[in-house]
PDB file of N, CA, C and O in Angstrom:
ATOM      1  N   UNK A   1      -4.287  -1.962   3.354  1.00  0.00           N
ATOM      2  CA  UNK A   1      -3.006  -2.606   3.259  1.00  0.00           C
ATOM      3  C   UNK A   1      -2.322  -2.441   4.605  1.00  0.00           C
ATOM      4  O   UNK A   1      -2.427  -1.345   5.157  1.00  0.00           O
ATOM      5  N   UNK A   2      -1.636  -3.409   5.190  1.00  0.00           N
ATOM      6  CA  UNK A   2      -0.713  -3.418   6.154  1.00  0.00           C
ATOM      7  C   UNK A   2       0.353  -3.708   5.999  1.00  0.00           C
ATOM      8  O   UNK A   2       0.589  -4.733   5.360  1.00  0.00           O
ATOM      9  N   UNK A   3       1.404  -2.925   6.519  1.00  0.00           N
ATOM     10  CA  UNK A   3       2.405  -3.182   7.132  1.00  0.00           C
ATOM     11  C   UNK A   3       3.299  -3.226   8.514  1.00  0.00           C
ATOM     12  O   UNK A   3       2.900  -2.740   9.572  1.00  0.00           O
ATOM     13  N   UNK A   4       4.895  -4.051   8.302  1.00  0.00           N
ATOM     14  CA  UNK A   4       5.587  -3.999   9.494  1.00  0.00           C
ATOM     15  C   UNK A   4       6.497  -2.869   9.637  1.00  0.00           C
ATOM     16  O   UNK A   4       7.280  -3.100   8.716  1.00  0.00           O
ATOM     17  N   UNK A   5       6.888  -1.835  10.174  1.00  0.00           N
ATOM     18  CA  UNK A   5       8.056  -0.970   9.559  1.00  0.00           C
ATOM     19  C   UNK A   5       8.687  -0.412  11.461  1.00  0.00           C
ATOM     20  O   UNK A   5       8.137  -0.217  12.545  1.00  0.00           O
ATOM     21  N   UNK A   6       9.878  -0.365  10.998  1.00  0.00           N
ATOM     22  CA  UNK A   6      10.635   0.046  12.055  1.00  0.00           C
ATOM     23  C   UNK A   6      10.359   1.139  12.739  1.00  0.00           C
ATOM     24  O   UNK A   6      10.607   1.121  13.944  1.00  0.00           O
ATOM     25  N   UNK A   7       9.792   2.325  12.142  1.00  0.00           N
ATOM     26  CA  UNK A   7       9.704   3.661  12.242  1.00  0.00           C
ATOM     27  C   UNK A   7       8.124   3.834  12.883  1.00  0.00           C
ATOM     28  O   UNK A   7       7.431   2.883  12.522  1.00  0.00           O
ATOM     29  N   UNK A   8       7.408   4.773  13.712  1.00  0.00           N
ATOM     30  CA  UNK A   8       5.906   4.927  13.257  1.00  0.00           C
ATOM     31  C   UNK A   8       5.554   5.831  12.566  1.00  0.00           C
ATOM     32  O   UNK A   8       6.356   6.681  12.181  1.00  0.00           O
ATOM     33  N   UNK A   9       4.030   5.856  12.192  1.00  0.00           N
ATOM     34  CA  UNK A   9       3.991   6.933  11.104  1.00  0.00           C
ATOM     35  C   UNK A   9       2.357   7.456  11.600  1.00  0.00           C
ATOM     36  O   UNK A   9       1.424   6.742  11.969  1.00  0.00           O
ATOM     37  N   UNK A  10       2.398   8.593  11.492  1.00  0.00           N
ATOM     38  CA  UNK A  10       1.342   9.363  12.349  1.00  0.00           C
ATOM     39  C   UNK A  10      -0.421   9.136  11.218  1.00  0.00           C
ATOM     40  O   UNK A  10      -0.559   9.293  10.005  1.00  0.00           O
ATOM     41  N   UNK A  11      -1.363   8.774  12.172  1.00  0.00           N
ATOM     42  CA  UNK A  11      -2.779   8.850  11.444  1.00  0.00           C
ATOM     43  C   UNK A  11      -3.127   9.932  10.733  1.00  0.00           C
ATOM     44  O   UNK A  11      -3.273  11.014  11.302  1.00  0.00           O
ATOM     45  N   UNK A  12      -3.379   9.736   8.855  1.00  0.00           N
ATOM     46  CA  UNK A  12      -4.155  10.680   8.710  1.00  0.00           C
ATOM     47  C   UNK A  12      -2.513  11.537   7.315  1.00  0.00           C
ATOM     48  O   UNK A  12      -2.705  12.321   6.386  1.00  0.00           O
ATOM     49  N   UNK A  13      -1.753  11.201   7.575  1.00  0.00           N
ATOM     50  CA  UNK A  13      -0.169  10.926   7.056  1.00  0.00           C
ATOM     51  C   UNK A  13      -0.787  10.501   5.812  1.00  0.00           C
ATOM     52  O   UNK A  13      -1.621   9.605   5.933  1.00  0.00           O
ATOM     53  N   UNK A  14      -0.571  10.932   4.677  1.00  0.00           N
ATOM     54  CA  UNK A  14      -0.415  10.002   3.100  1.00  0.00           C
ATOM     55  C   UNK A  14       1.122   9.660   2.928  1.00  0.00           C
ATOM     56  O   UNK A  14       2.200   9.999   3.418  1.00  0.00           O
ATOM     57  N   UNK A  15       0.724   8.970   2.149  1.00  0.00           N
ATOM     58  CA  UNK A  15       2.057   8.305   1.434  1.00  0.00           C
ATOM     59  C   UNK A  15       1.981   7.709   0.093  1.00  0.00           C
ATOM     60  O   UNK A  15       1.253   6.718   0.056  1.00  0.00           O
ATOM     61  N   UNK A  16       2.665   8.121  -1.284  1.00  0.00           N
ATOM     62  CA  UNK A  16       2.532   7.335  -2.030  1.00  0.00           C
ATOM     63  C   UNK A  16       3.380   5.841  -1.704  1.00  0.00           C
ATOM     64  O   UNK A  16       4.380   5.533  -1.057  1.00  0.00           O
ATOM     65  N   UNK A  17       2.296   5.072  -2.603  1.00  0.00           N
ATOM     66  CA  UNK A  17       2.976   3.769  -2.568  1.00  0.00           C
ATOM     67  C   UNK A  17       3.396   3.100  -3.961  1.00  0.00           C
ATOM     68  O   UNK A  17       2.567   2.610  -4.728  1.00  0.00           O
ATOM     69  N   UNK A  18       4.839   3.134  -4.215  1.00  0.00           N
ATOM     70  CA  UNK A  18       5.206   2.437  -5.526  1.00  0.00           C
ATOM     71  C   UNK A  18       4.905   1.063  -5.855  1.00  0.00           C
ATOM     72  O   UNK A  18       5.066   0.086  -5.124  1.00  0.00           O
ATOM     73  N   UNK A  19       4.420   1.095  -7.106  1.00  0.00           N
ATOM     74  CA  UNK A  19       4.326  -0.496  -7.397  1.00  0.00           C
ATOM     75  C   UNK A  19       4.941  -0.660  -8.582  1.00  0.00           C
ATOM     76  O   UNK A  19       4.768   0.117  -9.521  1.00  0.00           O
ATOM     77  N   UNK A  20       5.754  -1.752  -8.628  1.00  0.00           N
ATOM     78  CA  UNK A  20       6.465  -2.863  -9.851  1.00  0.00           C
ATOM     79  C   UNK A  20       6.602  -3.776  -9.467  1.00  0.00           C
ATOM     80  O   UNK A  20       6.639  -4.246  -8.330  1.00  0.00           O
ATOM     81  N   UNK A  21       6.731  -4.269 -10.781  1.00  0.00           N
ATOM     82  CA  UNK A  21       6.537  -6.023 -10.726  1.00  0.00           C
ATOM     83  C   UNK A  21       7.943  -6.504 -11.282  1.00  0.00           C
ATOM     84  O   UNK A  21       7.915  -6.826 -12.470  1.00  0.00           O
ATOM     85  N   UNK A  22       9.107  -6.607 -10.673  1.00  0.00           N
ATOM     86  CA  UNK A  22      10.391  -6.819 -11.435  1.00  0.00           C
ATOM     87  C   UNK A  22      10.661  -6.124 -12.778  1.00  0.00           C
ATOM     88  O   UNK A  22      10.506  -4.917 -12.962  1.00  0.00           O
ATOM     89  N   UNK A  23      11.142  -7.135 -13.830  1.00  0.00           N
ATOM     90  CA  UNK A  23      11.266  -6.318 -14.833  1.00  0.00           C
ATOM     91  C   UNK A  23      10.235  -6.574 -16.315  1.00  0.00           C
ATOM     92  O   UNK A  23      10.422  -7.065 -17.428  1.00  0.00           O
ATOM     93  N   UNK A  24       9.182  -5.990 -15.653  1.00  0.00           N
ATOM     94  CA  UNK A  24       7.660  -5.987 -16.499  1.00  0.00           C
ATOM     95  C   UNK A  24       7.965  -5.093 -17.535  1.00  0.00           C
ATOM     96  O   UNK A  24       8.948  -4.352 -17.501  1.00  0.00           O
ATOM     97  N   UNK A  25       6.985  -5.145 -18.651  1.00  0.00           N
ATOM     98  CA  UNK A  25       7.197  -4.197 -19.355  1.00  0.00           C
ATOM     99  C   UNK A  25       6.200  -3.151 -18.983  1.00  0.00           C
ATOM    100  O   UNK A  25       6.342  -2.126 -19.650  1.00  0.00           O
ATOM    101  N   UNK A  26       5.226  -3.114 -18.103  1.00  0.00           N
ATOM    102  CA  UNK A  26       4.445  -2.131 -17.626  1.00  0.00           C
ATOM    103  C   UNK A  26       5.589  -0.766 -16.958  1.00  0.00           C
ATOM    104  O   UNK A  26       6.744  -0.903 -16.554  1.00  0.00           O
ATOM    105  N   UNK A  27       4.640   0.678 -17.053  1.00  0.00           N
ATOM    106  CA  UNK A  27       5.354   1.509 -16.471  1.00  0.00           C
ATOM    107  C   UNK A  27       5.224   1.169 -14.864  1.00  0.00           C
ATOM    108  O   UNK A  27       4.209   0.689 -14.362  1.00  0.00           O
ATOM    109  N   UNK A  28       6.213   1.441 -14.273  1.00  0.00           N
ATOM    110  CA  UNK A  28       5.750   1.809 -12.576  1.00  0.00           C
ATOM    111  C   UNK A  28       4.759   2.662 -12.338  1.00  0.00           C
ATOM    112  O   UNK A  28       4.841   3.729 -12.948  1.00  0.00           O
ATOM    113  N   UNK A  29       3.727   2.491 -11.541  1.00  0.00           N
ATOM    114  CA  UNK A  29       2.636   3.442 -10.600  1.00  0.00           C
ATOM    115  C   UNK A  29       2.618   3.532  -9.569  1.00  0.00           C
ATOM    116  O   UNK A  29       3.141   2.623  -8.925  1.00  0.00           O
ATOM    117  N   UNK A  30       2.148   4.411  -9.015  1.00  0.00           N
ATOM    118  CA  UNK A  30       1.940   4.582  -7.323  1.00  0.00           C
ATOM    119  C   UNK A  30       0.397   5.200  -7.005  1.00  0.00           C
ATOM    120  O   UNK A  30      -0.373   5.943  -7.613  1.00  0.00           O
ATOM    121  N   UNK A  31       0.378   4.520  -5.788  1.00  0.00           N
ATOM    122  CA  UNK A  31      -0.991   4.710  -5.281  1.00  0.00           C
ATOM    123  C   UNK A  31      -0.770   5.767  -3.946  1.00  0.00           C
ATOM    124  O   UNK A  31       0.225   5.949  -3.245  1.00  0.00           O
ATOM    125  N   UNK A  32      -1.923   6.287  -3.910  1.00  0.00           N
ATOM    126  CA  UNK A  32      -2.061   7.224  -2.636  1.00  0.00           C
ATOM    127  C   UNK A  32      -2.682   6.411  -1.377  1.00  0.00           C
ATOM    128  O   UNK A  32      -3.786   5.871  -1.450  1.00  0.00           O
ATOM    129  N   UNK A  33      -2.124   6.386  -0.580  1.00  0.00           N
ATOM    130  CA  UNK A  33      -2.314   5.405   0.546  1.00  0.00           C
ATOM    131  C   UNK A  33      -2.308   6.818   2.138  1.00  0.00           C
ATOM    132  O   UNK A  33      -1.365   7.603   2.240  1.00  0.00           O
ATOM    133  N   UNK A  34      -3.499   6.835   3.145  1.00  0.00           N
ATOM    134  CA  UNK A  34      -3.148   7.295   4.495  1.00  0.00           C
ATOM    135  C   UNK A  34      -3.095   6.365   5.586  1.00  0.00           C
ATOM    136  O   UNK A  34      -3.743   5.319   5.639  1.00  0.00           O
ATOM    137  N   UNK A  35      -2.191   6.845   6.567  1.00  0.00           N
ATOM    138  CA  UNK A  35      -2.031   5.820   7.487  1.00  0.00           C
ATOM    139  C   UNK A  35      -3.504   6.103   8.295  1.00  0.00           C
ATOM    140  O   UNK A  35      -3.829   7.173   8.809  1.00  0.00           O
ATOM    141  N   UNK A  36      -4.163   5.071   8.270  1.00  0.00           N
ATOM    142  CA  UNK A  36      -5.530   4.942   9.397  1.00  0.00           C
ATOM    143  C   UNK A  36      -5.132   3.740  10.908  1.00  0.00           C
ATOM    144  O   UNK A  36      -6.012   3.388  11.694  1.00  0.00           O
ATOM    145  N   UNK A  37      -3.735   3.312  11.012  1.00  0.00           N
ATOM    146  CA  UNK A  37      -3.697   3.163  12.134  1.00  0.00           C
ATOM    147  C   UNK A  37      -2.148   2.564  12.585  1.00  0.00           C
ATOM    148  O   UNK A  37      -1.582   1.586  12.098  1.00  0.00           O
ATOM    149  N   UNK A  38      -1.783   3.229  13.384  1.00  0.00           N
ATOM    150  CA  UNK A  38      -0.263   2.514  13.510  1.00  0.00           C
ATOM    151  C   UNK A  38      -0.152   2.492  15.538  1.00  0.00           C
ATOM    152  O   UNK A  38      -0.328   3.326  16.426  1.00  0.00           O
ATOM    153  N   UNK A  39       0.300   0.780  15.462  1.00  0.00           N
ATOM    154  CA  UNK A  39       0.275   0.413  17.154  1.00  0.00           C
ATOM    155  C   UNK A  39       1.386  -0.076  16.942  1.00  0.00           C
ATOM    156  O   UNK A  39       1.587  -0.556  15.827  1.00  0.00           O
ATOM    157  N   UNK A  40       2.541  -0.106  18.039  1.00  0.00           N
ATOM    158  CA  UNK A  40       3.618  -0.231  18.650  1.00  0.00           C
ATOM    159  C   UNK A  40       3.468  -1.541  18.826  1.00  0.00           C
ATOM    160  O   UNK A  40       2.389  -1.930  19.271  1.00  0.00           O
ATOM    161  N   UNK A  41       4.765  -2.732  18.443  1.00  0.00           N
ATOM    162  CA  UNK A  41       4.026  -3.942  18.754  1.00  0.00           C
ATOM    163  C   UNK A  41       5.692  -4.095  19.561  1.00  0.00           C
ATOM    164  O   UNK A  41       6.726  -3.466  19.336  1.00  0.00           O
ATOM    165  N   UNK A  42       5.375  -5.302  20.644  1.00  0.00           N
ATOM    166  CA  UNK A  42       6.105  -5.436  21.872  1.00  0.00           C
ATOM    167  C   UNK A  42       8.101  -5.543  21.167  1.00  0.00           C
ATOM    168  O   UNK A  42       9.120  -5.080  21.679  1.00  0.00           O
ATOM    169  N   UNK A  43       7.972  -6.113  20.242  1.00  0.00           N
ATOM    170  CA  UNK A  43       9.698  -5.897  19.437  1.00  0.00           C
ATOM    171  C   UNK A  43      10.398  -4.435  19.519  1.00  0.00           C
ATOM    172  O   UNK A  43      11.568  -4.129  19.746  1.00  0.00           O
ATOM    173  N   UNK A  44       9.494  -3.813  19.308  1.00  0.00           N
ATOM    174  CA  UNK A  44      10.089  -2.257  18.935  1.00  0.00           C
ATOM    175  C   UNK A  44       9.119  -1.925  17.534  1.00  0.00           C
ATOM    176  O   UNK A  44       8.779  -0.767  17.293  1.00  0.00           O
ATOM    177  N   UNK A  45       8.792  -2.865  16.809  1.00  0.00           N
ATOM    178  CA  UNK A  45       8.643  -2.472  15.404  1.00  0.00           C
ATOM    179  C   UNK A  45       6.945  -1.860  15.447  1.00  0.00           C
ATOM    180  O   UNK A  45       6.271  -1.965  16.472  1.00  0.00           O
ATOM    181  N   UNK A  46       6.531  -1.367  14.461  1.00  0.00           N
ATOM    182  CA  UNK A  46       4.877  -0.884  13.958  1.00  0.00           C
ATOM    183  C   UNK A  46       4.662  -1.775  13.272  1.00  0.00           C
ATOM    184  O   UNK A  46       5.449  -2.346  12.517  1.00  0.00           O
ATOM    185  N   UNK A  47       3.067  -2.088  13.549  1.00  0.00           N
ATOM    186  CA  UNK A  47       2.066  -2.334  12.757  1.00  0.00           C
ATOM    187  C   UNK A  47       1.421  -1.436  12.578  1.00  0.00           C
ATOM    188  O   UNK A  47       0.694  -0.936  13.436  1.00  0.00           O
ATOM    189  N   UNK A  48       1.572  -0.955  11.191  1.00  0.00           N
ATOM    190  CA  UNK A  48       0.743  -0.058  10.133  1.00  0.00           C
ATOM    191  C   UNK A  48      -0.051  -0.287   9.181  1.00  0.00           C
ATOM    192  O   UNK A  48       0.258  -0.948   8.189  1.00  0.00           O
ATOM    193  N   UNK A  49      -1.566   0.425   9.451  1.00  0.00           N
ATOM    194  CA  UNK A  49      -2.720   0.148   8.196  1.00  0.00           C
ATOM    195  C   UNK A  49      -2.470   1.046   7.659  1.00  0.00           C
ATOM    196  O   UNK A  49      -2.203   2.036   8.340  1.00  0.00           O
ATOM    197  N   UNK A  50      -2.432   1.155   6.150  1.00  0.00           N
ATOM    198  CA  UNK A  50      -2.911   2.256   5.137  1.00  0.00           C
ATOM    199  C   UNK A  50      -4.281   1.777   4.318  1.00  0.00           C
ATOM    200  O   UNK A  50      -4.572   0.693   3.812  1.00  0.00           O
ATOM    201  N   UNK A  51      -5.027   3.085   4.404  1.00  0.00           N
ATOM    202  CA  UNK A  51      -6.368   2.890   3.400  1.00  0.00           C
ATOM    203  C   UNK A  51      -5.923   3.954   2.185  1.00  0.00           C
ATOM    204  O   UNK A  51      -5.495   5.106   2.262  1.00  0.00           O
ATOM    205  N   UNK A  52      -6.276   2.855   0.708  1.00  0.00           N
ATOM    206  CA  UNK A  52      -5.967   3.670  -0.455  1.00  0.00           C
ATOM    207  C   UNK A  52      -6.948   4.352  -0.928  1.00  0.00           C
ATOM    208  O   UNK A  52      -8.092   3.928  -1.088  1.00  0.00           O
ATOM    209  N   UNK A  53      -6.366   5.938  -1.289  1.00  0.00           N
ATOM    210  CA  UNK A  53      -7.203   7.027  -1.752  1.00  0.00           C
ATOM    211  C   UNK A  53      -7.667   7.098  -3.268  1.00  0.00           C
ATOM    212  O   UNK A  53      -8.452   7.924  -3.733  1.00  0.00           O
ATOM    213  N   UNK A  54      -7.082   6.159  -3.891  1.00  0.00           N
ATOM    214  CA  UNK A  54      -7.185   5.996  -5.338  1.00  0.00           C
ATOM    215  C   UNK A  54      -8.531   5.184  -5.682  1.00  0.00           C
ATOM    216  O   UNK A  54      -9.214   4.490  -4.929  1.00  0.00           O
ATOM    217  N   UNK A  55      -8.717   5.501  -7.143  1.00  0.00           N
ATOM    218  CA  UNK A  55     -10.234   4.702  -7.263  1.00  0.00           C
ATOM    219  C   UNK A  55      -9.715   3.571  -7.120  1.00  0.00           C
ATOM    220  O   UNK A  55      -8.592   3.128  -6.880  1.00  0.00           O
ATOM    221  N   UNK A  56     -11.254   2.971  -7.405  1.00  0.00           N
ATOM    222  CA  UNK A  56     -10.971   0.817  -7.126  1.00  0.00           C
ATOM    223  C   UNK A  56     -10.083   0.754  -8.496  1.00  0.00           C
ATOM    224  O   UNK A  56      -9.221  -0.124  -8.506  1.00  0.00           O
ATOM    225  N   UNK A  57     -10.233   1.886 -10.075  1.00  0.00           N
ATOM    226  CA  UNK A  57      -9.946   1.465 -11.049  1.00  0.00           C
ATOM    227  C   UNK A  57      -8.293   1.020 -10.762  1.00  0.00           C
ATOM    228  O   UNK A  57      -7.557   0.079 -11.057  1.00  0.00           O
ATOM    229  N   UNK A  58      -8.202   2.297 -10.006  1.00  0.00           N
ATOM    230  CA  UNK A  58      -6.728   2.454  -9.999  1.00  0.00           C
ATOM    231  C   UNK A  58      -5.901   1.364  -9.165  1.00  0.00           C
ATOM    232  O   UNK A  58      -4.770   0.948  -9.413  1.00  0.00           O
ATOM    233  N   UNK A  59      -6.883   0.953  -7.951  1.00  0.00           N
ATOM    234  CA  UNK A  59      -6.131  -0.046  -7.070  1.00  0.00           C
ATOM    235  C   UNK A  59      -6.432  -1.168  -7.873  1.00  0.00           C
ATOM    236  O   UNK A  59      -5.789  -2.035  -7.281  1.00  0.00           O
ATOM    237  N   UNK A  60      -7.051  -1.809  -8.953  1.00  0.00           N
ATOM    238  CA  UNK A  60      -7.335  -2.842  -9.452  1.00  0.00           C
ATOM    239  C   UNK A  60      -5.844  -2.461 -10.638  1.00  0.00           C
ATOM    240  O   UNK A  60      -4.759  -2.994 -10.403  1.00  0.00           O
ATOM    241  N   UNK A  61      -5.952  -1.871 -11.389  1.00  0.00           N
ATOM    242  CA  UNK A  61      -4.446  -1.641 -12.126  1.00  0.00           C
ATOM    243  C   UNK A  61      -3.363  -2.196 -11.268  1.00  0.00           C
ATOM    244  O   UNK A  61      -2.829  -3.290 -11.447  1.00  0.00           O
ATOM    245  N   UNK A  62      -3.034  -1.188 -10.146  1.00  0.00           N
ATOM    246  CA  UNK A  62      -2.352  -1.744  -9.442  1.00  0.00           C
ATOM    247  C   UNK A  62      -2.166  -3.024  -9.106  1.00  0.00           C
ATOM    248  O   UNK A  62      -1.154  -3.574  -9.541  1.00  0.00           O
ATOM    249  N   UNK A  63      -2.810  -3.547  -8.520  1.00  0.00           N
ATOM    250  CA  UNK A  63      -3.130  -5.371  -8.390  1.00  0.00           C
ATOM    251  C   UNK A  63      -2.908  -5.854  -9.496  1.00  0.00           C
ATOM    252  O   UNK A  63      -1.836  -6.456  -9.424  1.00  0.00           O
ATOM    253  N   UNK A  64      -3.353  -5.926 -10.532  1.00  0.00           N
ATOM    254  CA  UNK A  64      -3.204  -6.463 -11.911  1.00  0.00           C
ATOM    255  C   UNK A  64      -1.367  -6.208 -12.264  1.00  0.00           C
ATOM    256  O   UNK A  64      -0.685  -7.093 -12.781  1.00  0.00           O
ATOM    257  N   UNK A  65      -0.837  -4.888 -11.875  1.00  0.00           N
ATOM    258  CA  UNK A  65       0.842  -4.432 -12.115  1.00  0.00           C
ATOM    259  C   UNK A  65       1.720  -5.662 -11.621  1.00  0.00           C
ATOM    260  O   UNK A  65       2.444  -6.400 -12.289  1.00  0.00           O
ATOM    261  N   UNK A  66       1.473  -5.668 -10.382  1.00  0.00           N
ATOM    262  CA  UNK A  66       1.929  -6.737  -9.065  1.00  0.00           C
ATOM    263  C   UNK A  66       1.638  -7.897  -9.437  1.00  0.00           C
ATOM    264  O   UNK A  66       2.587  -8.630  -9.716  1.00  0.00           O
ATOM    265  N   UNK A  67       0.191  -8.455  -9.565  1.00  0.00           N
ATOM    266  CA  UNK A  67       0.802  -9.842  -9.473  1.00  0.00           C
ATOM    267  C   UNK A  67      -0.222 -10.609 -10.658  1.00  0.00           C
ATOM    268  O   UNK A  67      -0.659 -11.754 -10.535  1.00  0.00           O
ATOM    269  N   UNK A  68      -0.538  -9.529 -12.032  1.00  0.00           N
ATOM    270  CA  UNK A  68      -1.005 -10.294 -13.154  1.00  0.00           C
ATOM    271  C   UNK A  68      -2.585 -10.702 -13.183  1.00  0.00           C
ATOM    272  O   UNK A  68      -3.186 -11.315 -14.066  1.00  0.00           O
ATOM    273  N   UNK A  69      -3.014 -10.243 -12.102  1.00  0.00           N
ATOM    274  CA  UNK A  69      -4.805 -10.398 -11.845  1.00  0.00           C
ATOM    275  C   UNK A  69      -5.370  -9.429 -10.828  1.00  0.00           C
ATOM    276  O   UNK A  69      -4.834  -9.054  -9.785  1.00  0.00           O
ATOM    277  N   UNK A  70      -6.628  -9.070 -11.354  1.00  0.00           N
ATOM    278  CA  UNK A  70      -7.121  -7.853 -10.918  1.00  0.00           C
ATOM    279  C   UNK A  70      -7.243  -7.956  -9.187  1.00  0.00           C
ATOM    280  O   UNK A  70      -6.837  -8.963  -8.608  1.00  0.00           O
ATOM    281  N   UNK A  71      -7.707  -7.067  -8.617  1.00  0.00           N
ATOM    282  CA  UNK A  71      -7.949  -7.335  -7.057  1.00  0.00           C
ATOM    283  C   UNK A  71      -9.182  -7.883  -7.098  1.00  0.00           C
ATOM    284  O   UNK A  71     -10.037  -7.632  -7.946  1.00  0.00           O
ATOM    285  N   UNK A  72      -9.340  -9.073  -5.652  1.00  0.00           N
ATOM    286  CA  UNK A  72     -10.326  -8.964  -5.297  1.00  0.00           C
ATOM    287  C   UNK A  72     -11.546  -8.936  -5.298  1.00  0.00           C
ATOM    288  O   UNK A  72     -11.290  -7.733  -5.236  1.00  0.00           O
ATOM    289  N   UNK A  73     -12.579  -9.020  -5.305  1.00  0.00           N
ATOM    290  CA  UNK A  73     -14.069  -8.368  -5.111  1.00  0.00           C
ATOM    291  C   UNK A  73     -14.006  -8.055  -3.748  1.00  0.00           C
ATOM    292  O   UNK A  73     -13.332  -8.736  -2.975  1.00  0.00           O
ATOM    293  N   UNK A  74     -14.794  -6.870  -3.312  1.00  0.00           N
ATOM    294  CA  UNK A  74     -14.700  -6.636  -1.561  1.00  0.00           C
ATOM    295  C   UNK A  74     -16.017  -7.571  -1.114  1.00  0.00           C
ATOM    296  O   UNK A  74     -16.320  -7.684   0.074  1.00  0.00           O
TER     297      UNK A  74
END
């Protein structure tokens, strides 16, 4: 997963990541995400990768929370 964020955030860093889908009737979850790469882009702002530590089960839940269909195939 990538993101843009104002701040940088050091390699190797976890972070949970919350997921909801407005007002679903699912509970909220969060995934375990580490930053595997953050570069300074010419604005001021980061571009940040996170790779998730959670099984595929769990990142496929996730995906399915968000936006109603499972993730993907890799």
């Amino acid at each position: 997963m990538g993101t843009i964020h104002s701040a940088g955030m050091r390699e190797a860093d976890q972070y949970e990541v919350p997921l909801s889908r407005g007002e679903s009737d699912v509970a909220p979850m969060a995934l375990l995400a580490t930053v595997v790469r953050c570069e300074q882009l010419d604005d001021g702002l980061f571009n940040i990768g996170f790779e998730f530590n959670s099984s595929v089960a769990m990142v496929d839940e996730g995906s399915r929370q968000l936006t109603g269909y499972p993730a993907p195939p890799h």
